[in-house]
C-alpha positions as CSV (number, residue, x, y, z in Angstrom):
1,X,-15.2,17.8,-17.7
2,X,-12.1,15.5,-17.5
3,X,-10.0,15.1,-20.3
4,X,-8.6,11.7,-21.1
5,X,-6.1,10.2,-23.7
6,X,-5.7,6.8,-24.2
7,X,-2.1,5.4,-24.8
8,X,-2.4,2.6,-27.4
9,X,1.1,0.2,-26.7
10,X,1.8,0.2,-30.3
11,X,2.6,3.5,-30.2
12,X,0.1,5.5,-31.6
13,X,-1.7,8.4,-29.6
14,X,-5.5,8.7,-29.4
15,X,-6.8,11.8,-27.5
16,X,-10.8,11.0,-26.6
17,X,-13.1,13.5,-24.6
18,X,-14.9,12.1,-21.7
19,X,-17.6,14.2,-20.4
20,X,-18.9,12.4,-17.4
21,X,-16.7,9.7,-16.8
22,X,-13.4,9.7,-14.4
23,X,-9.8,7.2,-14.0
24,X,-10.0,5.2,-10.7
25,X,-7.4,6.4,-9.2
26,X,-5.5,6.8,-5.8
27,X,-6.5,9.9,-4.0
28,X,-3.6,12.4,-3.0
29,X,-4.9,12.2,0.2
30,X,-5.3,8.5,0.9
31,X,-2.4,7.1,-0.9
32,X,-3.5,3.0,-0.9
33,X,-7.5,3.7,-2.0
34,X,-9.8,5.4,-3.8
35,X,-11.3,6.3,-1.5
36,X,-11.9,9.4,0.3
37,X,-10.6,10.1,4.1
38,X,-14.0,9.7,6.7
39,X,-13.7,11.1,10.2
40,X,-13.7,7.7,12.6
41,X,-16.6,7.1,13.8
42,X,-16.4,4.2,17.2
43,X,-18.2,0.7,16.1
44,X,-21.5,0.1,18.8
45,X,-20.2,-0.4,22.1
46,X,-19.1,-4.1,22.3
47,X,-19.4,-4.6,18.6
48,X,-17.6,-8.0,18.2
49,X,-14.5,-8.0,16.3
50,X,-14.9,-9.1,12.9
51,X,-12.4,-9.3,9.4
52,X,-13.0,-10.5,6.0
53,X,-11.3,-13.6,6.0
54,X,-11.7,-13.9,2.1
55,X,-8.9,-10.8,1.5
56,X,-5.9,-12.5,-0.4
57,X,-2.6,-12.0,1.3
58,X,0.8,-12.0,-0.7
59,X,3.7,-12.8,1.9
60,X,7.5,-12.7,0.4
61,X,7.6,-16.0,-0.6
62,X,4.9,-14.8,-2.9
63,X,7.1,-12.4,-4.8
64,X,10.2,-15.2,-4.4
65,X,7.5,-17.4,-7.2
66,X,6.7,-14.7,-9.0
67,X,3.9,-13.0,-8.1
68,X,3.1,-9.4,-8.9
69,X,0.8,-7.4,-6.5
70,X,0.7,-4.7,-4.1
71,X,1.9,-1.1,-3.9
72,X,5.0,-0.1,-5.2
73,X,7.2,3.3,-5.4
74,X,8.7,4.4,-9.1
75,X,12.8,5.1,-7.6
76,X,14.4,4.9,-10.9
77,X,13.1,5.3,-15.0
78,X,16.3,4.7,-17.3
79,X,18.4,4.1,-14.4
80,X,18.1,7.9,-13.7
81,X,16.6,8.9,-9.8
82,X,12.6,9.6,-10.3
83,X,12.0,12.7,-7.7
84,X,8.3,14.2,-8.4
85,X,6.3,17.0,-6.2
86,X,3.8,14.0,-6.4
87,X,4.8,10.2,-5.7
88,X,5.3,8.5,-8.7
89,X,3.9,4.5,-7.8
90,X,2.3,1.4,-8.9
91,X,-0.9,-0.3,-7.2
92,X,-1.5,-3.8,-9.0
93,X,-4.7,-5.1,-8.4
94,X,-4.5,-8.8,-9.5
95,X,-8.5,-9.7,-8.7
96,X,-9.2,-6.5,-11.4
97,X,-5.9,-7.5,-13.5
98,X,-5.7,-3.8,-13.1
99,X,-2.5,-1.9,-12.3
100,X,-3.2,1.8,-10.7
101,X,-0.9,4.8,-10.0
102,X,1.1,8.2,-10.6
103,X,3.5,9.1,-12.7
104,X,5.0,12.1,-10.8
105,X,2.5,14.1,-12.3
106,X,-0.7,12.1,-13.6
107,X,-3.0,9.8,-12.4
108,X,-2.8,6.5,-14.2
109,X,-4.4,2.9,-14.8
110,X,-3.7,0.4,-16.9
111,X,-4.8,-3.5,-17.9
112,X,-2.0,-5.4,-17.2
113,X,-0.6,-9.4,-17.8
114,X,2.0,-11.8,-16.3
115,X,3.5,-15.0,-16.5
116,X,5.2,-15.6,-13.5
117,X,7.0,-18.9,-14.3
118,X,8.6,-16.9,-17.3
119,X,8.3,-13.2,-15.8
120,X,6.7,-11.8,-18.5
121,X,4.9,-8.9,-18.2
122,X,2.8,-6.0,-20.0
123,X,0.9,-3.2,-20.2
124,X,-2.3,-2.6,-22.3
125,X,-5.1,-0.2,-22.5
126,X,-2.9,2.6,-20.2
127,X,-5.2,6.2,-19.3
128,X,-4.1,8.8,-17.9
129,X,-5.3,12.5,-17.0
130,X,-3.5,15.2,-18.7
131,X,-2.1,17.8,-16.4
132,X,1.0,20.2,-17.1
133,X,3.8,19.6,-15.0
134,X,7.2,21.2,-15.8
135,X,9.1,20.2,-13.1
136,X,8.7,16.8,-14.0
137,X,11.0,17.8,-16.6
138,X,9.3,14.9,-19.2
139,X,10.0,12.3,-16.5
140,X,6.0,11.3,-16.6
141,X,6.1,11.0,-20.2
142,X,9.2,8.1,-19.8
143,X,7.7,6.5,-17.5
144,X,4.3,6.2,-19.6
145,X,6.9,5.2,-22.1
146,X,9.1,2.6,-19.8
147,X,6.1,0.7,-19.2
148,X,4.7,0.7,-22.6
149,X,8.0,-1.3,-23.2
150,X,8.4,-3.1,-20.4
151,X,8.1,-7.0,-21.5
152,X,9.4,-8.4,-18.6
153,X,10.7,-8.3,-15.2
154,X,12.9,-9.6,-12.0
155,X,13.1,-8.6,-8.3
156,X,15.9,-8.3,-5.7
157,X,15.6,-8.0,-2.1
158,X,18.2,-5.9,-0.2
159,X,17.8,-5.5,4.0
160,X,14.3,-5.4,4.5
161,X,12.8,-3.8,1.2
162,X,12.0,-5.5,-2.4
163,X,12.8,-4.0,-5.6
164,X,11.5,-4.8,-8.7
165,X,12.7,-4.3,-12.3
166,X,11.0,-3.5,-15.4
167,X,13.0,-4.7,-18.8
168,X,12.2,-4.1,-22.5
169,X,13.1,-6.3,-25.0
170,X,16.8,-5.8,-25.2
171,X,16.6,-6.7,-21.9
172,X,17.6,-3.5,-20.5
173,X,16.0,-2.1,-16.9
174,X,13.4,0.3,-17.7
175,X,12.1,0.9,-14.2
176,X,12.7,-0.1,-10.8
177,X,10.2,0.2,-8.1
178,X,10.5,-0.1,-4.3
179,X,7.6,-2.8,-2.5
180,X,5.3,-1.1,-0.5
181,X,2.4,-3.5,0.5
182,X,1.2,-4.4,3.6
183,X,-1.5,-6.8,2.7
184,X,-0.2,-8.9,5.5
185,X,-1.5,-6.9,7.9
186,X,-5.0,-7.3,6.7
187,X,-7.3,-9.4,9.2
188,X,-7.9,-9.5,13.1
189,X,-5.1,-9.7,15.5
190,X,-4.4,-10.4,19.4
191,X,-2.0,-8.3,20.7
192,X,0.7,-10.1,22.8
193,X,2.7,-7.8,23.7
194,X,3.6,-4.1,24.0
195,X,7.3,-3.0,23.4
196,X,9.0,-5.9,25.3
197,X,6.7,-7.0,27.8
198,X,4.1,-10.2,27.0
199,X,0.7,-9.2,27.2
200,X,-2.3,-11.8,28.4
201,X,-5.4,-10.4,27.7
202,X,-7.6,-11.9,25.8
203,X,-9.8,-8.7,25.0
204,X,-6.6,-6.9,23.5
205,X,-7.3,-7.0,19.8
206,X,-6.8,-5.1,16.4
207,X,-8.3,-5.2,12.9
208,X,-6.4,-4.0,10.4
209,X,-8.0,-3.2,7.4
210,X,-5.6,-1.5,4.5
211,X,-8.0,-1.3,1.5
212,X,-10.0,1.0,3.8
213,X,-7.1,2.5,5.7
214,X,-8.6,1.9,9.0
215,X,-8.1,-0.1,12.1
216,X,-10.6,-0.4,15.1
217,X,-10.0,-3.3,18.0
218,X,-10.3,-3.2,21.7
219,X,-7.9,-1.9,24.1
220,X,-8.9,-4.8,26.7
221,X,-11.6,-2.3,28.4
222,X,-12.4,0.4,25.5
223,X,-13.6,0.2,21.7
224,X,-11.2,2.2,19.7
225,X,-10.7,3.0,16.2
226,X,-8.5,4.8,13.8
227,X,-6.8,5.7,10.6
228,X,-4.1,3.9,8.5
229,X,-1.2,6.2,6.0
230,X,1.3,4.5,4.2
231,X,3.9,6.8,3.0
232,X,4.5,6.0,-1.0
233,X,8.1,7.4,-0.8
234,X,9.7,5.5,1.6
235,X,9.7,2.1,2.4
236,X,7.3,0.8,4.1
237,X,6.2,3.0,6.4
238,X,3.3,2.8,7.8
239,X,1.4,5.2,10.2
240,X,-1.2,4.7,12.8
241,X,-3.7,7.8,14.2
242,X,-6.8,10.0,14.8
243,X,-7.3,6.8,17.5
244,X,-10.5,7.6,19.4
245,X,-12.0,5.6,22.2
246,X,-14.7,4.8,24.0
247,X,-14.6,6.2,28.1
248,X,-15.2,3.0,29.9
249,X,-13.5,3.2,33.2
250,X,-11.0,0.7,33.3
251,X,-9.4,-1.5,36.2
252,X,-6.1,-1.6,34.7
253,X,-6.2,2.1,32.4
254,X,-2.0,1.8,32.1
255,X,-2.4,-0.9,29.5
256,X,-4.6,1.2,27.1
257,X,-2.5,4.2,27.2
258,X,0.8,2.2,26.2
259,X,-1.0,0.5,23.4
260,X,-2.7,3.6,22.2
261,X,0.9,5.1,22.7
262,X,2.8,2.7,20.7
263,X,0.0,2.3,18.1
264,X,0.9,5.8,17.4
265,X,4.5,5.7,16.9
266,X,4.5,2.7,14.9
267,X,6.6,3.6,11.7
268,X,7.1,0.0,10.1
269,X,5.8,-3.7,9.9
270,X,7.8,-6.6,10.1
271,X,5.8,-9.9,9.5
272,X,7.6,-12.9,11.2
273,X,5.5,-15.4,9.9
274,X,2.1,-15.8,8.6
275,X,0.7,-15.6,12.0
276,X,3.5,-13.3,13.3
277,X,4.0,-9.3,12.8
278,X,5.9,-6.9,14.8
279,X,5.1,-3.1,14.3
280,X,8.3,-1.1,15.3
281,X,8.7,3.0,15.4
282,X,11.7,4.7,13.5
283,X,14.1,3.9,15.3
284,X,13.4,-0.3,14.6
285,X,12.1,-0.9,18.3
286,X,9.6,-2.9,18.5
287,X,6.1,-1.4,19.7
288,X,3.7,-4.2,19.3
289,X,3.5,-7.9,19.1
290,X,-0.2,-9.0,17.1
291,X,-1.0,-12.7,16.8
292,X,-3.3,-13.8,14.3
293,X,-6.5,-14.8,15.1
């Protein structure tokens, strides 16, 4: 039995009993979904390359008019540092008008509303589970609090991350989060080049697929396939591995080791343009080149 209360935005505390029913909410282990991790499993040999082309992509300029989506980090609540044992972050899920997450301590979900020519924004029917955690310290219970008064918000972009800012009615900054989306990356790519050197091969190609944290593509000879992690406390990372492939011999088997090699220390993603994204390790050196298809 999971025990639920529901957090009414006027205030006012209702503690219900649900016997069979559960939040949706982003497992500990898979930090973008809720869904549970699978062991990769190679497509049929040849299986054509394929990406749902109806996924809606936010870009920067998307967040520059206003729009509010994606995964974001809790770093501040009352302009005081927000350091849990467990993430504390924000999924918004515009096609559910949903808004997912973790407060440092519980799972949460929320409806939630915008206007982003005015920059409104709120929170309304917010659930949560109900675990003890002291070393919170009562942070969870201000940030359930922050965004039952949050009324409005702005963003800021500093280097290569986006912040945005939660405000109450007085105008004062009741949260800051820290972008972490990489909706971008979502669709079929050719890859043109590894580290510094162009690559022409046709047959090099990726799917990236974030809402089910896996990527498969073709290494210009083999299938291959994989798992996505996105770490939720820094920003944007993003992690390639358990890559598998299928043991076609291969005239040229130097080219599928670097890109299997590089697909595993990719650490960030930089999108270029629309049709443009370099994946680059720790150290900002770029590993891969995809084009769009």
């Amino acid at each position: 039995m999971r025990i639920l209360y529901k957090i009414f935005l006027s205030g006012t505390f209702l503690f219900t009993l649900s016997a069979c029913n559960s939040i949706p909410f982003l497992a500990s282990g898979d930090k973008s979904t809720g869904k549970s991790k699978e062991e990769a499993v190679l497509p049929t040999d040849r299986e054509s390359l394929h990406a749902d082309h109806n996924k809606i992509e936010f870009t920067a300029k998307d967040l520059e008019d206003g729009a509010v989506t994606g995964d974001w980090t809790i770093e501040e609540v009352g302009g005081e540092r927000v350091n849990p044992d467990t993430p504390a972050y924000l999924k918004f899920v515009p096609k559910e008008k949903k808004v997912y997450g973790n407060n440092g301590c519980n799972t949460i979900n929320a409806d939630y509303s915008y206007n982003k020519e005015e920059h409104t924004l709120t929170f309304s029917n917010m659930l949560s589970t109900m675990r003890l955690c002291q070393s919170m310290n009562a942070m969870d219970d201000r940030i359930n609090l922050a965004l039952q008064n949050t009324v409005a918000y702005t963003w800021s972009h500093n280097d290569d991350n986006y912040y945005l800012q939660f405000t109450d009615a007085n105008g004062n900054t009741v949260l800051t989060l820290m972008h972490q989306t990489f909706d971008f990356l979502n669709g079929a790519w050719l890859i043109s080049a590894i580290e510094d050197e162009s690559i022409n091969d046709p047959e090099m190609k990726i799917v990236i697929d974030i809402d089910g944290m896996k990527i498969h593509g073709n290494t210009g000879c083999n299938l291959f396939n994989g798992s996505i992690d996105i770490d939720m406390e820094t920003a944007n990372t993003i992690n390639f591995h358990n890559i598998v492939t299928t043991r076609m011999a291969c005239e040229n088997p130097e080219n599928q080791t670097r890109l299997i090699v590089a697909l595993e220390d990719v650490a960030h993603a930089k999108p270029i343009d629309a049709n443009t994204v370099i994946l680059v390790n720790l150290l900002r050196k770029p590993m891969l080149t995809l084009k769009r298809l």
